[in-house]
ZAMARGU-4260 file (C-alpha; in steps of 0.2 Angstrom, whole numbers, plus 5000, padded with zeros to 4 digits):
<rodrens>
0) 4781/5253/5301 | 4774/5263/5286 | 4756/5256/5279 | 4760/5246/5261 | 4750/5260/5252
5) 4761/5272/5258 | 4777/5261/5255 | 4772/5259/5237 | 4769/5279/5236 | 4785/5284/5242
10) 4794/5269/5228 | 4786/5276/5217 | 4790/5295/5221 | 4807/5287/5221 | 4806/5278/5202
15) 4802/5297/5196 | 4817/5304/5203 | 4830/5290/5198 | 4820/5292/5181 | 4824/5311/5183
20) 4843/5307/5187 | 4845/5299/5173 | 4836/5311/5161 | 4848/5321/5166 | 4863/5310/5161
25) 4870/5305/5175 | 4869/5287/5181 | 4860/5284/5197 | 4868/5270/5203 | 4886/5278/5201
30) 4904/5275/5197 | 4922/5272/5205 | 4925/5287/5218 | 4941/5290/5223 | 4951/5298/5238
35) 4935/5299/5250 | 4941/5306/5268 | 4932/5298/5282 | 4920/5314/5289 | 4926/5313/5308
40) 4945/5316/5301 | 4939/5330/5289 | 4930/5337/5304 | 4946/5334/5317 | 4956/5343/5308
45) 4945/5360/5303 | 4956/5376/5309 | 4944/5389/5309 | 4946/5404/5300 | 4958/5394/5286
50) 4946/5396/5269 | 4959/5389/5261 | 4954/5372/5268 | 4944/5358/5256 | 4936/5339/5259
55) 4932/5328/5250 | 4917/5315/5258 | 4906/5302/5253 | 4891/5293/5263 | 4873/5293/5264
60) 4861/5306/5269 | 4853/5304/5284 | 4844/5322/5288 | 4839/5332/5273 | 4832/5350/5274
65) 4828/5360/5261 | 4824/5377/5262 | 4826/5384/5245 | 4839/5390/5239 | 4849/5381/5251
70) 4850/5363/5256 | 4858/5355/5271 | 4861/5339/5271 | 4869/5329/5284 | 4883/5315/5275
75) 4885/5300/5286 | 4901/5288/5282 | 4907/5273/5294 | 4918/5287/5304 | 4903/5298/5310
80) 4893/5311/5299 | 4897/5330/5292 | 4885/5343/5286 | 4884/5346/5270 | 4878/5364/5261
85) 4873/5364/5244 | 4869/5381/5237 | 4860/5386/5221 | 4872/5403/5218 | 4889/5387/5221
90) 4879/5377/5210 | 4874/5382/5195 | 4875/5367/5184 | 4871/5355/5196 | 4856/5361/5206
95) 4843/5352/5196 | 4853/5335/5202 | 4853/5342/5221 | 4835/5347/5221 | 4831/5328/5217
100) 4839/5322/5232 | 4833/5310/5244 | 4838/5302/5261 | 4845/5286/5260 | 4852/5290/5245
105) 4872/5288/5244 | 4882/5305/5240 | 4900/5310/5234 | 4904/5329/5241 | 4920/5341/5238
110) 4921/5358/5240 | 4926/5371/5253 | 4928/5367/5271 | 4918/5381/5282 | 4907/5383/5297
115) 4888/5391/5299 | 4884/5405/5312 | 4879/5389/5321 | 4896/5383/5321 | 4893/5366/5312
120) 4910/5361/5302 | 4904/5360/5284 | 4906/5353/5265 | 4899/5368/5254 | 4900/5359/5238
125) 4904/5369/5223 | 4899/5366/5205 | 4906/5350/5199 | 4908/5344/5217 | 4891/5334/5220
130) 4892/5316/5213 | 4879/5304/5213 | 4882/5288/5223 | 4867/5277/5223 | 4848/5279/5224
135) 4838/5273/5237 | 4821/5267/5232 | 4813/5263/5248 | 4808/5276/5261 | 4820/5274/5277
140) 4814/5274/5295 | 4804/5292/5297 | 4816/5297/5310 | 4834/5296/5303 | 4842/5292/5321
145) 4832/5275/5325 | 4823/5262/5316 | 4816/5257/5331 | 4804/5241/5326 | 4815/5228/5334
150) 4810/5214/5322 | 4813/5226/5308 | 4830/5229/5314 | 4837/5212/5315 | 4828/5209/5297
155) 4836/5220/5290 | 4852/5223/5298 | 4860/5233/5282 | 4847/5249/5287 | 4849/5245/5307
160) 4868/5249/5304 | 4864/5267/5296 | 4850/5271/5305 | 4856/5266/5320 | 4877/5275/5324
165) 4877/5263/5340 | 4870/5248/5333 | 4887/5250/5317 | 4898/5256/5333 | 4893/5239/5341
170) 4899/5230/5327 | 4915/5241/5324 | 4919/5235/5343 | 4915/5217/5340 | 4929/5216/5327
175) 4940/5225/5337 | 4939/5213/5351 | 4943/5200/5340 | 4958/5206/5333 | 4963/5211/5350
180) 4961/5192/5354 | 4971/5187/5338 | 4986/5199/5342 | 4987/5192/5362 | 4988/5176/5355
185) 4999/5178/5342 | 5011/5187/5355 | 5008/5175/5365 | 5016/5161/5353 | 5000/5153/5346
190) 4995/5148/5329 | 4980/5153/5321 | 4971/5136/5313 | 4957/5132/5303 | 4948/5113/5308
195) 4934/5104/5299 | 4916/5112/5299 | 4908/5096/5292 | 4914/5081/5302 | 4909/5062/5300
200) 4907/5062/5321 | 4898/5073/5331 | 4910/5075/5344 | 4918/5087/5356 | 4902/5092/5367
205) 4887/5085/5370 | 4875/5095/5359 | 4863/5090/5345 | 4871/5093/5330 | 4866/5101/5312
210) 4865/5085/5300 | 4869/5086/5280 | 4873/5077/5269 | 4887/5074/5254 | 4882/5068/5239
215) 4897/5064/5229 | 4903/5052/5242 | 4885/5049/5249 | 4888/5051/5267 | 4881/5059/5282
220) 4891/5074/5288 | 4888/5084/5303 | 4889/5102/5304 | 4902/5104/5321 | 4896/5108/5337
225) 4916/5109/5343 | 4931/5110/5334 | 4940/5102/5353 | 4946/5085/5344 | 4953/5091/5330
230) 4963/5103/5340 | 4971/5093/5352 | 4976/5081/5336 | 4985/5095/5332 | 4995/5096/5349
235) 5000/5075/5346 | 5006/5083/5329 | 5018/5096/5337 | 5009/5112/5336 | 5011/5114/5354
240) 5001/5132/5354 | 4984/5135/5341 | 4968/5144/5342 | 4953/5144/5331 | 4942/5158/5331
245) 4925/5152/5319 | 4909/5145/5319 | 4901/5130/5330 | 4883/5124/5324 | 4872/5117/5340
250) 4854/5113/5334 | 4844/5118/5350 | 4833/5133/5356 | 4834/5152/5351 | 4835/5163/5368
255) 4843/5178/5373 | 4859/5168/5375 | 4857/5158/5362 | 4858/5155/5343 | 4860/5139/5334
260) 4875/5148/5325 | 4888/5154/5336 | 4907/5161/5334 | 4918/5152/5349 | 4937/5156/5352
265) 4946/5139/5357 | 4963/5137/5361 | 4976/5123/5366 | 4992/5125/5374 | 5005/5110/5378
270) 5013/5110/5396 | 4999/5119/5404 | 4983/5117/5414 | 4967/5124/5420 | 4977/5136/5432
275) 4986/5143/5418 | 4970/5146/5407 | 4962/5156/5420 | 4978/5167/5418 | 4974/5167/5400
280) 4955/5172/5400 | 4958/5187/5412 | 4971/5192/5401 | 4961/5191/5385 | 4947/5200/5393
285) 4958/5213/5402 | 4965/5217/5384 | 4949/5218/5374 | 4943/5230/5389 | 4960/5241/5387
290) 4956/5241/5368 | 4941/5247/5368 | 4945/5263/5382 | 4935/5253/5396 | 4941/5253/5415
295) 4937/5239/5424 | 4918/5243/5428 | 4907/5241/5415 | 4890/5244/5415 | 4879/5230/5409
300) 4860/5230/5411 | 4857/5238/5429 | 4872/5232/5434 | 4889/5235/5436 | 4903/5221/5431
305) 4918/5224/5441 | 4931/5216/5431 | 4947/5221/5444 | 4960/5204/5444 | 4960/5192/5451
310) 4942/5185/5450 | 4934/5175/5460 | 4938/5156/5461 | 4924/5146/5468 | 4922/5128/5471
315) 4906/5118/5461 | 4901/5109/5478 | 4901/5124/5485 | 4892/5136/5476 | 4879/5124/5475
320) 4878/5122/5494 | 4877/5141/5494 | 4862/5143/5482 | 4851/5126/5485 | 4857/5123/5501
325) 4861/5106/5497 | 4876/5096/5498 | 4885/5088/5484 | 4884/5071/5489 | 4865/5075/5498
330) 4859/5065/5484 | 4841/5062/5491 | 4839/5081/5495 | 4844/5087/5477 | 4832/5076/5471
335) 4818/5083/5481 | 4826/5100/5477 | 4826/5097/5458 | 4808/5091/5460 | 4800/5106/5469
340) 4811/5116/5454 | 4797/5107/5443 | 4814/5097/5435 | 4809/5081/5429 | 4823/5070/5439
345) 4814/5051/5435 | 4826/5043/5425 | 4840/5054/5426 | 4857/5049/5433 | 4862/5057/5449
350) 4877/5069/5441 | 4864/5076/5428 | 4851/5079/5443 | 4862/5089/5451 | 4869/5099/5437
355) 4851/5105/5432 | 4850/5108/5452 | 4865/5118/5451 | 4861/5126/5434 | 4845/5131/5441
360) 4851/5139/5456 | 4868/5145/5457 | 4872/5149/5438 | 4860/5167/5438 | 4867/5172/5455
365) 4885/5173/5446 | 4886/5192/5442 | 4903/5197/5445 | 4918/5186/5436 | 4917/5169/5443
370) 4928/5154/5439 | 4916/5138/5445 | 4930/5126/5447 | 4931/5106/5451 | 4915/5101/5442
375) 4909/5082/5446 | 4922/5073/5435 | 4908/5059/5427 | 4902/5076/5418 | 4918/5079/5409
380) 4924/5066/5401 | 4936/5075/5391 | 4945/5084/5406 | 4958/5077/5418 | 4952/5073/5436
385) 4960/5081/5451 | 4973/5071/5459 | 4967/5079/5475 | 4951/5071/5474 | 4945/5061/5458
390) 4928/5061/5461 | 4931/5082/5455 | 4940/5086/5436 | 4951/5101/5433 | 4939/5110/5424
395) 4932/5126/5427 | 4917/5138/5421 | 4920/5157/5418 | 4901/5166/5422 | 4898/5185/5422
400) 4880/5192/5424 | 4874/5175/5426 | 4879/5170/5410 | 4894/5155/5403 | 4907/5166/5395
405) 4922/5153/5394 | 4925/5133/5398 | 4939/5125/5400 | 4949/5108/5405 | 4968/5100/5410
410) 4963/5092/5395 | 4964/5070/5398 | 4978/5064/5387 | 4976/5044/5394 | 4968/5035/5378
415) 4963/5023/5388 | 4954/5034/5403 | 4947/5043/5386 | 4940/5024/5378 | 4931/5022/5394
420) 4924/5040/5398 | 4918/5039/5379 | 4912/5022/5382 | 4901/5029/5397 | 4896/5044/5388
425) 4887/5036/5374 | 4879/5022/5384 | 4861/5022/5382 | 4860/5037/5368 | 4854/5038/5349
430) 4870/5027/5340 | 4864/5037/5323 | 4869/5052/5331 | 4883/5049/5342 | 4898/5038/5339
435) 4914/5036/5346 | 4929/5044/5338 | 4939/5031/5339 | 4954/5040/5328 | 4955/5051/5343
440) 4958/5038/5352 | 4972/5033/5340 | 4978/5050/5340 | 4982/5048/5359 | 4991/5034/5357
445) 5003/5043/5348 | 5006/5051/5367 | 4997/5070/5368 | 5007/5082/5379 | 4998/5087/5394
450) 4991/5102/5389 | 4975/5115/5395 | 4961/5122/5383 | 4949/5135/5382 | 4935/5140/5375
455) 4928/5159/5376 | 4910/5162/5369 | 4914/5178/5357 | 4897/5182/5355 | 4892/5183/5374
460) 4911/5191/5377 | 4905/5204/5365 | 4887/5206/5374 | 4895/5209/5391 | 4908/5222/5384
465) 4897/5231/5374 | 4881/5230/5384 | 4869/5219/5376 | 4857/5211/5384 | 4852/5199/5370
470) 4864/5187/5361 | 4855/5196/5344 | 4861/5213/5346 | 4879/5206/5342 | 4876/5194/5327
475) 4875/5203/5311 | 4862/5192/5306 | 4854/5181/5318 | 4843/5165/5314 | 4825/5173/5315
480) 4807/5166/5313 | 4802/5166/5296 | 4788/5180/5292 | 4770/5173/5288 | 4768/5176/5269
485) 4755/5191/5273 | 4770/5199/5283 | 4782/5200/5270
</rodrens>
C-alpha cells in the first residue's frame, strides 16, 4: 500500500487535473452515454483489412502509456478490455482533454476500428470521439493487473473487481450459477418464494441467532438462521414445489467456511424423500458445471473433484468407524476418543460426543462427493427416522473437499413426533433464546404431505466451482474486522 504522504500527493495531482477538466468546459463527472459496445464483441468481430469498420466503447483505463504525440490506453469494460490510440494529428480539439488523463479514470471512445504493427485490435479515437466519463481521485493499485493486499481487497471490493479480471469473472460465474439453479428448478415445476427474515422464533436449525428488535410493536425479532418452517407451512397450504434462494443470519465465528451472513438455496418437494434429493442436488450441481463450460473434474486447491454421477453414498456409522475407528454404539471408546481430540465431552449427551467425534475425524477426509446418509436420528429432530432402523433418520450430508455443501431430510410431518422431538430439543437450553413453534405444530395438524427438502450452501457451491479456497473470495462484501482508527 502506498505511504499516506504519497496518497495525499497523488489526490492532489488528481484535484488539479479534475480542476483542469473542468476549465476546459467539460464536466468531470460526465453525462448519459449511449449505445456503448461491450470491447470483447467489438474485438470478436474486427475483419482485418476492413477500414470501414467503427466501435464505440466505454470503461476504465487500466494501462496508460504516453509517449507523446501518441497515447495508448488500454479501455476495460465488464466484457474484457480494447486498446485505445489517441493521437494528436486525430485529435486536434480534444488533445488538451487526452493529455490530462489518468488511470482509474472512466472513458467513453469511438472512432475507427484498426490494428497496430503489433496486431492489437484498436479504437483510434477521432476528434469528438473522446468523452469524459468520471475522474478518479485516488491513485489505483501500482500494478493495474492486481491489488494484491488481501485485506485491501476485500475492503474494498468495488477496486478488487477492476483490478483484479478473475476476481469480476468470479462474480460473473457466481450469478450464473444461480440462475442456472433458478431455471432447473423452474423447469422442474418449483415456485420461487420469498419467507420471513425477521421471525418472532428462532427456529429451523440449531444456531445462535442475530436478535433485533421492533419498536412500533416493541417486540424482540430474530434475524433467521432457516427459512425451513415457513417453507414447509407452505407445502400444508398446497404449494407442493418452492424454493427460496436468500439470506440466513447465524451469529457464530468467521472462518474460511464461514460468515455470519450467508445465501442458502432451500427447497421442498411433496411426495418425495431423501433418495429423490440426492437426484436433485447432482442435478443442480451437474447443471451449474455444464453452465459454466466445466467437465466433471474440477481443480480445487491441490486437488482434483471428480464430479462423474453417481456419487458416493456412505453410511454415518460407518464413516465414523472408518476414520476413528470406533463403533457407533462404542459409547465408552468415543468418549476416550473425543477426549484424546482435546474435546470437552463432560456434560455432553452421548449423540453430541459423537457428532463432534465424527466431525473431527471423518468430515476433512470427504474430498470426493459424499452423501453421509442415516445420521443418529436424536440429532434431527425435524427429519423422519428410517423404518429400517429408527435409531438412524433419513437424512443425509452432501461433503466435497472436506467441506458441508448441501443438508437435507424426508422431512417429519407427525405433529405429534414433531411436539416431542421439539420438546427434547429445547430441554435444558436458554428459554429467551429458543422457543417452541408451536404454530408449526398447528400447521401440521392441518396434515403436511410427505415431502423431502434440501438445502445447498451457494456460497460454498460457489467456492468449489470456482476454486476458492476461502468463503470470502465469493461474498462481495464479507463481514470483516473493523480497522483500528490509525489504519483507516
Amino acid at each position: 500500500m502506498a505511504h499516506p504522504a504519497d496518497t495525499d500527493r497523488f489526490e492532489q495531482q488528481r484535484q488539479e487535473k479534475l480542476s483542469q477538466i473542468a476549465a476546459l468546459g467539460i464536466d468531470p463527472y460526465g453525462a448519459r452515454y449511449d449505445d456503448a459496445e461491450p470491447a470483447a464483441a467489438a474485438k470478436a468481430r474486427y475483419q482485418q483489412g476492413d477500414e470501414s469498420q467503427r466501435a464505440r466503447c466505454a470503461g476504465r483505463i487500466v494501462l496508460l502509456r504516453d509517449i507523446g504525440k501518441l497515447i495508448f490506453i488500454t479501455l476495460r469494460d465488464r466484457s474484457g478490455t480494447i486498446q485505445v490510440g489517441l493521437s494528436k494529428s486525430l485529435l486536434t480539439g480534444q488533445w488538451p482533454l487526452a493529455k490530462l488523463l489518468d488511470i482509474g479514470d472512466l472513458l467513453g471512445a469511438a472512432g475507427k476500428l484498426g490494428q497496430t504493427k503489433t496486431g492489437e485490435i484498436t479504437i483510434w479515437v477521432e476528434d469528438g470521439g473522446l468523452t469524459f466519463l468520471s475522474k478518479c481521485l485516488f491513485q489505483p493499485p501500482e500494478k493495474f493487473h492486481g491489488l494484491a493486499d488481501v485485506d485491501q481487497r476485500y475492503r474494498q471490493r468495488y477496486v478488487d473487481l477492476w483490478a483484479n479480471p478473475e476476481v469480476l469473472d468470479r462474480f460473473r460465474r457466481r450469478s450464473e450459477i444461480v440462475a442456472t439453479i433458478r431455471r432447473f428448478l423452474g423447469a422442474k415445476g418449483f415456485l420461487e418464494v420469498e419467507t420471513p427474515m425477521m421471525q418472532t422464533i428462532a427456529g429451523g436449525a440449531a444456531a445462535k441467532p442475530f436478535i433485533t428488535h421492533h419498536n412500533a410493536l416493541d417486540l424482540d425479532l430474530y434475524l433467521r438462521i432457516s427459512p425451513e418452517l415457513f417453507l414447509k407451512r407452505l407445502l400444508v397450504g398446497g404449494l407442493e414445489r418452492v424454493f427460496e434462494i436468500n439470506r440466513n443470519f447465524r451469529n457464530e465465528g468467521l472462518s474460511r467456511q464461514h460468515n455470519p451472513e450467508f445465501t442458502m438455496m432451500e427447497l421442498y418437494q411433496a411426495y418425495a424423500d431423501y433418495r429423490v434429493m440426492m437426484d436433485i442436488t447432482e442435478e443442480i450441481v451437474s447443471a451449474c458445471l455444464e453452465t459454466l463450460g466445466l467437465g466433471t473434474k474440477v481443480p480445487f486447491g491441490e486437488v482434483e473433484i471428480d464430479f462423474g454421477r453417481p456419487w458416493r453414498r456412505a453410511k454415518y456409522a460407518d464413516l465414523l468407524k472408518e476414520h476413528s475407528g470406533c463403533a457407533i454404539d462404542d459409547i465408552a471408546a468415543i468418549r476416550a476418543k473425543a477426549r484424546a481430540l482435546q474435546i470437552e465431552d463432560a456434560g455432553l449427551d452421548d449423540p453430541v460426543v459423537v457428532n463432534e467425534v465424527f466431525e473431527a475425524t471423518a468430515e476433512h477426509k470427504l474430498i470426493a462427493p459424499t452423501f453421509v446418509i442415516n445420521y443418529p436420528a436424536i440429532l434431527c429432530p425435524l427429519a423422519k427416522r428410517s423404518k429400517i432402523d429408527p435409531k438412524y433418520a433419513e437424512r443425509f450430508e452432501l461433503f466435497v473437499v472436506g467441506m458441508e455443501l448441501a443438508n437435507a431430510y424426508t422431512e417429519l410431518n407427525d405433529p405429534a413426533v414433531q411436539y416431542e422431538n421439539f420438546r427434547h430439543q429445547l430441554r435444558g437450553q436458554d428459554e429467551s433464546l429458543t422457543k417452541m413453534d408451536t404454530d408449526y405444530v398447528a400447521a401440521l395438524k392441518y396434515a403436511m404431505p410427505p415431502a423431502g427438502g434440501l438445502g445447498i450452501g451457494i456460497d460454498r457451491l460457489v467456492m468449489v466451482l470456482t476454486g476458492a479456497t476461502t468463503i470470502r473470495d465469493v461474498i462481495l462484501f464479507p463481514l470483516l474486522k473493523p480497522l483500528a482508527p490509525e489504519n483507516k
